[in-house]
C-alpha positions as CSV (number, residue, x, y, z in Angstrom):
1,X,45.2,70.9,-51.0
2,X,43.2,70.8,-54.1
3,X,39.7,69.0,-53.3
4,X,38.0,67.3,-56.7
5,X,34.2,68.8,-56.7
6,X,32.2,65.8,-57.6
7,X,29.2,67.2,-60.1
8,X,25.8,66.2,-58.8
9,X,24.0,63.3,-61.2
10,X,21.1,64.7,-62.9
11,X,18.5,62.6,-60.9
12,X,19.4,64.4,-58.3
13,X,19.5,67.8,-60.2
14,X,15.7,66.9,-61.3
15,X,14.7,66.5,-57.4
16,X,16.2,69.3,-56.6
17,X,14.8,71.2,-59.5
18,X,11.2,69.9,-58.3
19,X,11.7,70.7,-55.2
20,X,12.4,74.4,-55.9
21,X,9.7,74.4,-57.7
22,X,7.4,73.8,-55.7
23,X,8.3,75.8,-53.1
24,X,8.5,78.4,-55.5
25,X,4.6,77.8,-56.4
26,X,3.0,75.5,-54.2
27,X,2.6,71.7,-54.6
28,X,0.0,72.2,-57.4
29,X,1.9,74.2,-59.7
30,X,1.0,72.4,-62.9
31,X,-2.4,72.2,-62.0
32,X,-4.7,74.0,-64.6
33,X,-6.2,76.2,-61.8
34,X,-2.8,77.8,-61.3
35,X,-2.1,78.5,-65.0
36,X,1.7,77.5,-64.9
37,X,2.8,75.9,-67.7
38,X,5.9,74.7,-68.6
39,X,7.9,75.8,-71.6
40,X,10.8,73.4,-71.6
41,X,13.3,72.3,-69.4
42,X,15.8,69.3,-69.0
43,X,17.4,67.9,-65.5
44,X,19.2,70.7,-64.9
45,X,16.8,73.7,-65.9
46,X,13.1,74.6,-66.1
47,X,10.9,77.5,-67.8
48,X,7.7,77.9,-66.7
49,X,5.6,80.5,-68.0
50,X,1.8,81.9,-66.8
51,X,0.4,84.5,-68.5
52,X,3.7,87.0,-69.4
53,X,5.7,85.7,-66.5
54,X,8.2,83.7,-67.3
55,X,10.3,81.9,-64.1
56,X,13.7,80.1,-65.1
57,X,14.5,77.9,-62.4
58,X,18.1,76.2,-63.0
59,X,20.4,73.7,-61.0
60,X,23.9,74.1,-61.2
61,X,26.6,71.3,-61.3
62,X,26.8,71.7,-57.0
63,X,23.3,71.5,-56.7
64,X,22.9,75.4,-56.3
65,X,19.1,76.5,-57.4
66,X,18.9,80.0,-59.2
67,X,15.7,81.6,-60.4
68,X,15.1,84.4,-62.6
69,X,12.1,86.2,-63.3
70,X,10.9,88.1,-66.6
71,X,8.4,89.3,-68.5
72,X,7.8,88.0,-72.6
73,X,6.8,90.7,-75.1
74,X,4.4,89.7,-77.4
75,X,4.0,90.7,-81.2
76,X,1.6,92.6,-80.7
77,X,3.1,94.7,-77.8
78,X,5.5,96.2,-80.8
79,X,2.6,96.5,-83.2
80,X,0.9,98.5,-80.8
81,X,3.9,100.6,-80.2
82,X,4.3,101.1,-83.8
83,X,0.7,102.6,-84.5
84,X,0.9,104.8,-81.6
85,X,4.1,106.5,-83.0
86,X,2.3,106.9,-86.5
87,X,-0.9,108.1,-85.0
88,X,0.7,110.8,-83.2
89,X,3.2,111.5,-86.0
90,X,-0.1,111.6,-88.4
91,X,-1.9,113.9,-85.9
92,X,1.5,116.3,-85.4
93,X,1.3,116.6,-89.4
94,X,-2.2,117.5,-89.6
95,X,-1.8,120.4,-87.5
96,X,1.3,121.5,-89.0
97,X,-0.8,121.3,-92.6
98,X,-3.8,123.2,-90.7
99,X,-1.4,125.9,-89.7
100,X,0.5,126.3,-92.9
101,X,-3.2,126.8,-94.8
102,X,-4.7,129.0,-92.5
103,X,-2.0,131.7,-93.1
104,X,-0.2,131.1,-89.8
């Protein structure tokens, strides 16, 4: 009693990739107001990004919606990581060179 699963088309993985969509985010997701835009996407998945928020909504071959949310780091994120470390590193070494010259 094996039963074939028959894969859904991918018109009908687009509608129901739309219609998760927007009742994820409203009808009037793409509208400019909202700030959504989306990244890329094909029939069967769809990344949609506003601001750092990134949703990726995806349609399995049943017609099963899955949606996961995360967050992008930027470039800049890391710079700014970067110069705090060497700002506090630069700040340890001056006191420990303040210390050493004023006899202890």
């Amino acid at each position: 009693m094996t039963g074939d699963i028959e894969p859904i088309p991918p018109e009908r993985a687009r509608e129901i990739l739309e219609a998760a969509i927007r009742e994820r985010l409203g009808d009037d997701w793409d509208d400019e107001q909202t700030g959504w835009v989306r990244i890329t996407g094909h029939d069967y998945m769809a990344r949609l990004a506003r601001g750092r928020v990134v949703l990726d909504f995806y349609v399995d071959l049943l017609g099963n919606v899955t949606v996961e949310k995360s967050t992008q780091n930027t470039p800049g994120d890391n710079l700014r990581l970067v110069m705090m470390i060497l700002i506090a590193l630069s700040l340890v070494i001056a006191f420990m060179i303040v210390r050493i010259v004023s006899g202890g």
